[in-house]
GUKOL-798824 format. One line per 5 residues: number of its first residue (from 0); their letters; for each residue x, y, z of C-alpha. Coordinates in Angstrom, 3 decimals, padded with zeros to 6 digits. Layout:
! GUKOL-798824
NUM	a	X Y Z; ...
This chain:
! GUKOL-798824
0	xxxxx	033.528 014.098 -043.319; 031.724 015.131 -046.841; 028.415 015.230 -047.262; 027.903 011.805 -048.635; 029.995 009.581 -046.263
5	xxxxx	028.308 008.656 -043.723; 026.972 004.873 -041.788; 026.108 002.227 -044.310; 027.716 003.452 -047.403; 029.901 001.579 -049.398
10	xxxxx	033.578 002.389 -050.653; 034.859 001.167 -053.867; 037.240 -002.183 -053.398; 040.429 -002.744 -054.789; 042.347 -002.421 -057.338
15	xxxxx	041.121 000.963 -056.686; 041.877 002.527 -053.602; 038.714 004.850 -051.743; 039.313 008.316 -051.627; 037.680 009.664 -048.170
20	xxxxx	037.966 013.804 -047.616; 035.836 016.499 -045.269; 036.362 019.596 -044.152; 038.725 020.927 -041.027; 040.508 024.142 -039.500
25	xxxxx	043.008 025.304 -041.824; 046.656 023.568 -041.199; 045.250 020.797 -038.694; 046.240 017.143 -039.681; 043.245 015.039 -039.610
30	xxxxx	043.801 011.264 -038.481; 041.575 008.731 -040.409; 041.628 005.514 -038.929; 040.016 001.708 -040.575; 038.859 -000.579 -038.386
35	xxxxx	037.341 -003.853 -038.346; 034.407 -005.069 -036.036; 036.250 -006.147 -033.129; 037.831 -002.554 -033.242; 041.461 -003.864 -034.607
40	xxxxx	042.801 -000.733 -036.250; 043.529 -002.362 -039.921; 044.879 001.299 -041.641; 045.836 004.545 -040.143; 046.398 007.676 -042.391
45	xxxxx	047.044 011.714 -041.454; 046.147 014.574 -044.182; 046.778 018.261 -043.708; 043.794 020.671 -044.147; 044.458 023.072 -046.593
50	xxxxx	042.934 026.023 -048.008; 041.237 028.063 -049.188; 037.967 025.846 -048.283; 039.988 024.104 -045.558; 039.540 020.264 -046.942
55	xxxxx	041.250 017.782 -046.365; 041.553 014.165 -048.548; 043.345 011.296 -048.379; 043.546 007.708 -050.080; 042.953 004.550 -048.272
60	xxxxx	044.498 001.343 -049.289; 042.485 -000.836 -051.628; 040.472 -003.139 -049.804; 039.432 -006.858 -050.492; 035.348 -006.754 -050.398
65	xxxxx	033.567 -006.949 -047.444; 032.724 -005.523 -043.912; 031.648 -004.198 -041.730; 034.087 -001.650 -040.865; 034.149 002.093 -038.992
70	xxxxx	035.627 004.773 -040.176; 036.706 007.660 -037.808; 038.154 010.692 -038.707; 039.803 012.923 -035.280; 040.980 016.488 -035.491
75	xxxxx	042.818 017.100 -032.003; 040.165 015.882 -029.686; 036.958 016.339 -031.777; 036.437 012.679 -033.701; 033.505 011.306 -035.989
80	xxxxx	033.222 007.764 -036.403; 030.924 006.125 -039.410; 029.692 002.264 -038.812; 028.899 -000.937 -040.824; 030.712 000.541 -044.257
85	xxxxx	031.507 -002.010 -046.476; 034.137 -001.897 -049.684; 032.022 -003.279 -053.036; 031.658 -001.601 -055.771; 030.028 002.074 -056.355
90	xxxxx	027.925 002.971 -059.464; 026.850 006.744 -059.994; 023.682 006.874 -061.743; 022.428 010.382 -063.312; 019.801 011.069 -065.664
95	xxxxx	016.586 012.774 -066.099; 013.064 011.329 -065.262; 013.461 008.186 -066.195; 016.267 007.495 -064.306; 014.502 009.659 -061.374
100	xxxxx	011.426 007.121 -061.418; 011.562 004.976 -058.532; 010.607 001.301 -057.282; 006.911 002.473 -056.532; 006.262 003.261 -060.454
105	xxxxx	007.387 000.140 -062.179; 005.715 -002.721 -063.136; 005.521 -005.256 -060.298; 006.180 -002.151 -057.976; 004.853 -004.342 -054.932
110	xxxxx	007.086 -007.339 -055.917; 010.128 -005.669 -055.921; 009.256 -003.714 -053.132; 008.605 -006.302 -050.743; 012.073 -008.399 -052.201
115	xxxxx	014.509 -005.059 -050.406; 014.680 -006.909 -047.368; 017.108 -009.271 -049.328; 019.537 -007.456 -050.451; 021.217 -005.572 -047.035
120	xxxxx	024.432 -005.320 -049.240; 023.185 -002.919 -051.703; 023.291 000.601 -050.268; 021.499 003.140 -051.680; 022.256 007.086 -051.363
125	xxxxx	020.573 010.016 -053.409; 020.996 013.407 -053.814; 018.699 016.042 -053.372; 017.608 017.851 -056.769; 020.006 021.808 -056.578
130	xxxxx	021.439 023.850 -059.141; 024.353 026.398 -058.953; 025.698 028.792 -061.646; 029.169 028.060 -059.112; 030.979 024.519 -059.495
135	xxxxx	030.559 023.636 -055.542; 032.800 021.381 -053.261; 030.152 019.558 -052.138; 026.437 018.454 -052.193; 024.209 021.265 -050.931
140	xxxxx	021.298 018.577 -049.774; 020.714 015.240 -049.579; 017.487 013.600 -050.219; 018.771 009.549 -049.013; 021.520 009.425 -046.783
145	xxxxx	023.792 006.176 -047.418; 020.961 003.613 -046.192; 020.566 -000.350 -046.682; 017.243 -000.841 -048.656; 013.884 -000.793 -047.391
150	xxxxx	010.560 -000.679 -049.286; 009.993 002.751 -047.727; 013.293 004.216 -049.226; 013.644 002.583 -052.298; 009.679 003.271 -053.189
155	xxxxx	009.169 006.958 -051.427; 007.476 008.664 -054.022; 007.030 009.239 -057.461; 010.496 010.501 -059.198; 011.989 011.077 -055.751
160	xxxxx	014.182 008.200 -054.265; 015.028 005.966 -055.217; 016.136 005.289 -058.765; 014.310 001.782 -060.210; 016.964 001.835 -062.850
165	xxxxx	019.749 002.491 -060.366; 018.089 -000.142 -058.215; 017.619 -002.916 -060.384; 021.037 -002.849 -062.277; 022.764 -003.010 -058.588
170	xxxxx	020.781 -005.776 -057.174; 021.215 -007.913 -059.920; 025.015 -006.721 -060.255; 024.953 -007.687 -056.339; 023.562 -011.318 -057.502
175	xxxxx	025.826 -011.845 -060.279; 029.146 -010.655 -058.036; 028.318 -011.404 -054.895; 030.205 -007.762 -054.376; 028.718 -005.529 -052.496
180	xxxxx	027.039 -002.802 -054.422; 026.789 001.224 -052.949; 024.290 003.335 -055.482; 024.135 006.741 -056.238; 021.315 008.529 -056.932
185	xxxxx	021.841 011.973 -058.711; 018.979 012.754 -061.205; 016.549 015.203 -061.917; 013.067 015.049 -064.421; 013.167 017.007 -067.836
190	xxxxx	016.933 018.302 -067.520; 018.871 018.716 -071.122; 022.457 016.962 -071.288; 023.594 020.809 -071.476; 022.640 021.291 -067.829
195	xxxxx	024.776 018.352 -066.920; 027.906 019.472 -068.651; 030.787 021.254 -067.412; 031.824 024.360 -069.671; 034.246 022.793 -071.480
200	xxxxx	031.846 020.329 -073.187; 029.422 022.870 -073.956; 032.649 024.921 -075.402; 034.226 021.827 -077.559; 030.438 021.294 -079.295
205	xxxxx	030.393 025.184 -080.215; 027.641 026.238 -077.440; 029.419 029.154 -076.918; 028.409 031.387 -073.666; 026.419 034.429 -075.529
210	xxxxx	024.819 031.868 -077.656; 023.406 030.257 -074.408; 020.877 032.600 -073.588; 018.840 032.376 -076.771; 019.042 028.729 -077.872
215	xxxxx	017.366 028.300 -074.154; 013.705 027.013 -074.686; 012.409 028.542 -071.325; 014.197 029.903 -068.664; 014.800 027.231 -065.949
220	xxxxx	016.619 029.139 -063.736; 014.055 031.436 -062.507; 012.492 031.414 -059.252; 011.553 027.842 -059.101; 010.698 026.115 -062.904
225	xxxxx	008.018 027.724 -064.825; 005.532 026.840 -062.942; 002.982 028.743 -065.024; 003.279 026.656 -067.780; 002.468 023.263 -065.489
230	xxxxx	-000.924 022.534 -066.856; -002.026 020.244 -063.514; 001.046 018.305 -064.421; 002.450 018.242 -061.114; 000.447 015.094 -059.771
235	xxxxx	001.672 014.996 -055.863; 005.039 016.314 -056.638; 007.176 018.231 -054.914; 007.020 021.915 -056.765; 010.617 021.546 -057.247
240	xxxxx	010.380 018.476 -059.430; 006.920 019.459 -061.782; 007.318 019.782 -065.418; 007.483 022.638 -066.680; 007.661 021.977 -070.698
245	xxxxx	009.610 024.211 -073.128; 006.993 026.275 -074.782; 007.428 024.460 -078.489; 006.412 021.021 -076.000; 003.076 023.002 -074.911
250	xxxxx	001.832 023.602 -078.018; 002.935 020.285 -080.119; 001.671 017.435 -077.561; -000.826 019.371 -075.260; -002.839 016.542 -075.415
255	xxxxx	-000.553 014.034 -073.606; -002.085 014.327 -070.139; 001.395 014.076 -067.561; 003.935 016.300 -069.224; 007.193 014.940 -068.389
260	xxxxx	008.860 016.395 -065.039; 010.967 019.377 -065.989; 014.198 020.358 -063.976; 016.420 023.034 -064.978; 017.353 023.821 -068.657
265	xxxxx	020.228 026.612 -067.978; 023.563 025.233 -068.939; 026.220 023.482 -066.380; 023.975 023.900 -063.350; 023.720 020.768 -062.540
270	xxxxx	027.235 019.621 -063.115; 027.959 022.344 -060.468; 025.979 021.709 -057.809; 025.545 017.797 -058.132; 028.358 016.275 -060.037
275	xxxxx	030.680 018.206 -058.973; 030.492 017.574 -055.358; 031.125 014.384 -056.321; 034.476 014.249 -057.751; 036.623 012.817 -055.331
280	xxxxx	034.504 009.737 -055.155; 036.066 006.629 -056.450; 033.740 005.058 -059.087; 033.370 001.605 -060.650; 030.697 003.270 -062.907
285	xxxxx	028.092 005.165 -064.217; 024.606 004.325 -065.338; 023.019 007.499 -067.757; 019.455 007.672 -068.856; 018.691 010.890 -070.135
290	xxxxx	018.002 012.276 -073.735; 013.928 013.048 -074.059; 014.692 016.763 -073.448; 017.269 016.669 -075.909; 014.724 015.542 -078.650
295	xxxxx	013.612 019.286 -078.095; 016.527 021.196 -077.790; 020.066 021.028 -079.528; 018.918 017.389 -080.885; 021.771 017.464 -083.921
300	xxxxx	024.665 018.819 -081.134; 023.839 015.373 -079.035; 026.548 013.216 -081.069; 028.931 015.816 -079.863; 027.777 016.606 -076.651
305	xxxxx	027.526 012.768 -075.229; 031.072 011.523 -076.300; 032.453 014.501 -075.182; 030.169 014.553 -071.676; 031.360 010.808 -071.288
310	xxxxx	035.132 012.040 -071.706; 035.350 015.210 -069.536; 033.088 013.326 -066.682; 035.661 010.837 -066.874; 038.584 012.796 -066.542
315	xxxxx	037.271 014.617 -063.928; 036.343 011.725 -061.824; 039.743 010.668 -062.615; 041.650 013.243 -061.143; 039.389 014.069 -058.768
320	xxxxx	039.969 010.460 -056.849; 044.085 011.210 -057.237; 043.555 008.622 -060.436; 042.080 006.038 -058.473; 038.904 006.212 -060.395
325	xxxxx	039.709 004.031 -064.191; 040.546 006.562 -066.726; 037.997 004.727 -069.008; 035.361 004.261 -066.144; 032.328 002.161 -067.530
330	xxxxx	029.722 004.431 -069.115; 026.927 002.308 -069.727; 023.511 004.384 -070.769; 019.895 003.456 -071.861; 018.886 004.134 -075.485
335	xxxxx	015.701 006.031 -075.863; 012.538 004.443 -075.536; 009.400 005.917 -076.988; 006.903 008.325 -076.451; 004.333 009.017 -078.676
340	xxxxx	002.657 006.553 -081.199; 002.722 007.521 -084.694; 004.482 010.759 -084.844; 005.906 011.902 -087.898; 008.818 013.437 -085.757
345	xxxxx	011.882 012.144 -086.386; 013.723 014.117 -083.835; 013.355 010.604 -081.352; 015.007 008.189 -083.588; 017.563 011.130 -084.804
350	xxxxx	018.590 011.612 -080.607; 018.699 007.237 -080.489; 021.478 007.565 -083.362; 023.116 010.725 -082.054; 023.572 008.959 -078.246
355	xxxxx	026.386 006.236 -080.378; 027.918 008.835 -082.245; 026.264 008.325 -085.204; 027.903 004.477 -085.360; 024.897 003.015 -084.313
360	xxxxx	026.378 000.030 -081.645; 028.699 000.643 -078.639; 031.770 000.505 -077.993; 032.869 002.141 -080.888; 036.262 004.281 -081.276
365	xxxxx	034.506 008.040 -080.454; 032.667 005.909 -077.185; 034.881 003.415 -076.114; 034.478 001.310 -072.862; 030.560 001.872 -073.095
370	xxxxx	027.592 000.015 -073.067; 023.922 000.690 -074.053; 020.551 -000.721 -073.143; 018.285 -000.533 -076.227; 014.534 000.147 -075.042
375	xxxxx	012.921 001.004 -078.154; 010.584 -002.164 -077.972; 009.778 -001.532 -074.349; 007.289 001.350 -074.558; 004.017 001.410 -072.621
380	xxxxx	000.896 003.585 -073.990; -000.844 003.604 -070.817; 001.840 004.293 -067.952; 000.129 006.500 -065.568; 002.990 008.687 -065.459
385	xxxxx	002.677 009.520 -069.054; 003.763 007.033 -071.899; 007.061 009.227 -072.248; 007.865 007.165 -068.545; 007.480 003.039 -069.586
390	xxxxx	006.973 001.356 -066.479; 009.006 -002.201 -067.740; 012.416 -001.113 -066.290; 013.295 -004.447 -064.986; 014.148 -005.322 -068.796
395	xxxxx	015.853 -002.356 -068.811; 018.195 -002.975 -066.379; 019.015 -006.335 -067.188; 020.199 -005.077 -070.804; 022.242 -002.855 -068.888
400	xxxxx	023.618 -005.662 -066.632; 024.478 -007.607 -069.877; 026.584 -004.663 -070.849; 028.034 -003.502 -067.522; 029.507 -007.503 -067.262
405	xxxxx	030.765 -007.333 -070.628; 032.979 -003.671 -070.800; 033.107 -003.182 -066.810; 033.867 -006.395 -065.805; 035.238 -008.172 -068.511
410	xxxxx	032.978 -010.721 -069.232; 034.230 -011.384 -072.734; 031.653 -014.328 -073.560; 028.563 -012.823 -072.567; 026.676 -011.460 -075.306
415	xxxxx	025.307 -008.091 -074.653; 024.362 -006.326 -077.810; 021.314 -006.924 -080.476; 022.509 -007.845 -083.881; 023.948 -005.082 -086.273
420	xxxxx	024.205 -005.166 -089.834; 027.626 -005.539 -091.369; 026.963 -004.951 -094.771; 024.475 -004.906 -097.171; 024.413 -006.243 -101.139
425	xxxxx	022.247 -004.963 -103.860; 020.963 -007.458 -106.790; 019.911 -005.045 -109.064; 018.470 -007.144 -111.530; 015.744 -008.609 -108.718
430	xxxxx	015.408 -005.295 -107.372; 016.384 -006.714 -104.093; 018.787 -005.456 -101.019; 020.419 -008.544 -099.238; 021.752 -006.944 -095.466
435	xxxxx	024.111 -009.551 -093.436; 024.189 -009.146 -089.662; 026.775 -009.678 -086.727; 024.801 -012.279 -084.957; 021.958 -015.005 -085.514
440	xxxxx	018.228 -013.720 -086.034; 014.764 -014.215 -084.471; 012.527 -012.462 -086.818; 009.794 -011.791 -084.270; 007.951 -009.837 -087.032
445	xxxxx	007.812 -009.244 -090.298; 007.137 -005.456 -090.828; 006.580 -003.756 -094.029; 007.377 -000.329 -092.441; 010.658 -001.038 -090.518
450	xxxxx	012.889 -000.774 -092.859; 013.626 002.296 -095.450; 015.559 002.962 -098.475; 016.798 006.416 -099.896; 015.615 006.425 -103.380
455	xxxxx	016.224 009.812 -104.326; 018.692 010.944 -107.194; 020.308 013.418 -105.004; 020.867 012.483 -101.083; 019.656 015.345 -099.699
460	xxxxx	016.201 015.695 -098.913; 016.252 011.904 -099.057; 013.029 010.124 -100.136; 012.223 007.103 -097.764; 010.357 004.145 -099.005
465	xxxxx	009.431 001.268 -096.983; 011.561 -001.798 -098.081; 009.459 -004.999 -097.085; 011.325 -007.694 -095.593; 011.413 -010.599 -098.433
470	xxxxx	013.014 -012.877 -096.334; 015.145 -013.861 -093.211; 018.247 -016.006 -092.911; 020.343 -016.945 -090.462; 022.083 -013.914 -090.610
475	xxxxx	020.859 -012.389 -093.662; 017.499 -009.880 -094.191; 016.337 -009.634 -098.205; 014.605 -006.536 -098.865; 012.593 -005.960 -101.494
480	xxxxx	012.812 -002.340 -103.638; 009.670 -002.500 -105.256; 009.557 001.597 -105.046; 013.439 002.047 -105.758; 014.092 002.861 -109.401
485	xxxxx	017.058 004.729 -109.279; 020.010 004.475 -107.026; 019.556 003.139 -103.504; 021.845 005.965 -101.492; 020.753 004.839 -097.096
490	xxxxx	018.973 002.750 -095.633; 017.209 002.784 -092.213; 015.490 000.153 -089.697; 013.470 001.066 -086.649; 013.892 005.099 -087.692
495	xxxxx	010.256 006.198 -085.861; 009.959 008.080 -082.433; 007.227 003.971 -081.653; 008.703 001.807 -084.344; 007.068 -001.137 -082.631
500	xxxxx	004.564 -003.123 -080.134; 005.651 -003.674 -076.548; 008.839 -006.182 -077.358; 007.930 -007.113 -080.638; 010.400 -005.078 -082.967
505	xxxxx	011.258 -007.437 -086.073; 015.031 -008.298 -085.668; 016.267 -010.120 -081.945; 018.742 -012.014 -081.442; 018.419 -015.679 -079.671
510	xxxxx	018.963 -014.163 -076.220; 016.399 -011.481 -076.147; 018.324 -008.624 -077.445; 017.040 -005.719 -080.035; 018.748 -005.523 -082.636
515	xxxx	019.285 -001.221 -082.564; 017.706 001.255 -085.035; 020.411 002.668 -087.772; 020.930 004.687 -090.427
């Protein structure tokens, strides 16, 4: 078998169909045989091994949820059998180190530590951190193998294994379904959305090869990252995983005292050696958090290079399960959260707009069947992992569960998005900007920063004023334009890299949610 099958792990149910594959001497049939726990033989099916990298795949029929089953896979009269697999559903969850912090660094970490025992059902797998300039065939290491959760695995060191993102959004999925839930674990700290894409993304955004090797801020492909730069970031990390900032990081926040963790920056090599590899897997999802790099490098090319990530990952997950993975598989991703307080930089809020396309909710037509977990209004000054890593990421994932009911599984009454503004009306003679919104308001806050106008007389460079909120409706937000005396050309709400306290932006709706920033 593959790398990542193995005891434990969980296939994906039906209507899909799990696609199982390993490696063989060229032209033997392999025999791949289900069975249940008193050893009845429920499927049998034979695949040829073919070359040149003598593999071998085949599809098993889709399979109500449950277990335990064995899997056994015989090649003349060598066999290996896997035990206690169960069909659920698999999620794929990627990122950078936010998605890479684990159970041990989150609030509560001793809570939801000691709560693993409960939830044998969720399995948990994660890759090990590799790179290759080579797409491979499959994963070069393996951190977790398929395992069911323990306080030791799921909290076994800081940005290791395993994912407290990943975690939470499949043990509540697990509570809400009552489907068994397989994770998967492939992320690595301070890695640009560049290093995750496959060629042809980076070639339908215009990052053409010879433009690669200068737009690089430092050279992550060297031996190791740049360690040189690590400042005594690398608190009781593995070497592999220490931040190495891009040099423009080093000199603007020098004072922040944990970096973030920085993997490689080169283009595609991550896509080769860990997504990849992972192809053939039949999916049910995909959880993303990832973006802080990308406030620092190709920020403007993100609203091309996320749709079109989302797409090609798709189709390649697609075909590479023989179509047994949705065409539109569930993308649901986390919105960034903050970093530093009171930073002029805009570069933040511009990557928060850029990772909808510029539309500022999802779904939308350029990111459909997606779903987004704001986290603006979740950051955390003092995390001890630097306040670029907020340790709330229990709220996190429930967002995300909100959305991954709603597009994955249909939920069509569950409300899973903050309230977004559906148009605005100016009363000119009051000097006043009425905005109407999709859903009912909480005003948590009234404050006179978070919302802008454009009061220039030509749109580019805009001038932004603060608008101060007037009053709130229902549905309705009356800004007043006390510094607008010409024409009102954009307006903006949340548009700052900490545009509020710890959950206390102004605009929620009744069940909790954000409403997002826009422009």
């Amino acid at each position: 078998f593959a790398s990542y099958y193995g005891d434990h792990m969980v296939l994906q149910k039906k209507p899909s169909g799990a696609v199982v594959w390993g490696h063989g001497e060229l032209g033997a049939v392999v025999t791949v045989t289900l069975s249940g726990a008193s050893g009845l033989i429920i499927m049998e099916k034979t695949a040829q091994v073919k070359g040149p990298s003598g593999t071998w795949t085949t599809v098993l029929d889709p399979m109500d949820q449950g277990g335990p089953y064995a899997l056994m896979a015989e090649q003349g009269l060598e066999n290996v059998t896997l035990r206690d697999i169960y069909f659920g559903d698999v999620w794929l969850c990627s990122g950078q180190s936010n998605m890479a912090m684990t159970v041990l660094q989150v609030a509560n970490a001793s809570q939801e530590l000691a709560t693993a025992a409960h939830y044998p059902y969720v399995r948990i797998f994660a890759a090990a951190p590799a790179r290759s300039d080579v797409e491979l065939e499959d994963l070069e290491q393996i951190d977790l193998p398929w395992s069911i959760p323990t306080a030791e695995n799921l909290g076994h060191g800081n940005f290791t294994y395993f994912s407290a993102v990943c975690w939470l959004l499949g043990r509540s999925l697990y509570e809400a379904l009552g489907s068994p839930i397989g994770l998967v674990e492939v992320a690595w700290g301070g890695t640009p959305i560049e290093a995750w894409s496959s060629r042809r993304v980076l070639q339908a955004c215009g990052l053409s090869e010879d433009t690669r090797r200068h737009i690089w801020v430092g050279k992550g492909g060297m031996e190791g990252p740049q360690i040189s730069l690590c400042h005594g970031a690398c608190f009781n990390l593995k070497p592999a995983l220490c931040f190495a900032p891009p040099l423009n990081l080093v000199l603007s926040s020098s004072t922040s005292p944990h970096q973030h963790l920085s993997g490689p920056q080169i283009p595609s090599v991550l896509w080769n050696a860990m997504i990849h590899p992972l192809l053939n897997m039949t999916l049910q999802g995909v959880a993303w958090y990832q973006g802080e790099a990308n406030a620092f490098l190709n920020t403007d090319q993100y609203n091309c290079t996320f749709p079109a990530l989302i797409m090609d990952w798709r189709q390649a997950f697609h075909t590479g399960s023989a179509g047994q993975t949705e065409p539109l598989l569930p993308f649901g991703f986390v919105q960034l959260s903050t970093y530093r307080r009171r930073s002029a930089d805009d570069s933040f809020a511009r990557l928060r707009w850029h990772q909808t396309a510029d539309l500022g909710v999802v779904p939308n037509a350029r990111m459909p069947s997606t779903f987004m977990a704001v986290a603006m209004d979740l950051g955390d000054e003092h995390s001890p992992y630097g306040s670029i890593h907020p340790r709330d990421k229990q709220n996190v994932a429930h967002r995300l569960l909100l959305g991954a009911r709603a597009v994955a599984y249909g939920d069509k009454d569950l409300v899973f998005q903050g309230p977004y503004p559906t148009h605005a009306i100016l009363e000119v003679t009051r000097g006043l900007l009425n905005v109407t919104y999709s859903q009912e308001l909480i005003c948590h806050q009234r404050d006179a920063q978070a919302f802008e106008v454009c009061c220039s007389s030509q749109a580019f460079p805009c001038q932004w004023l603060p608008a101060p909120v007037v009053a709130v409706g229902s549905h309705t937000v009356t800004l007043a334009l006390n510094g607008c005396r010409t024409l009102v050309l954009g307006l903006r709400y949340a548009w700052a890299e900490w545009p509020c306290e710890y959950q206390a932006c102004p605009l929620y709706n009744p069940q909790g949610l954000p409403a997002p920033p826009f422009l």
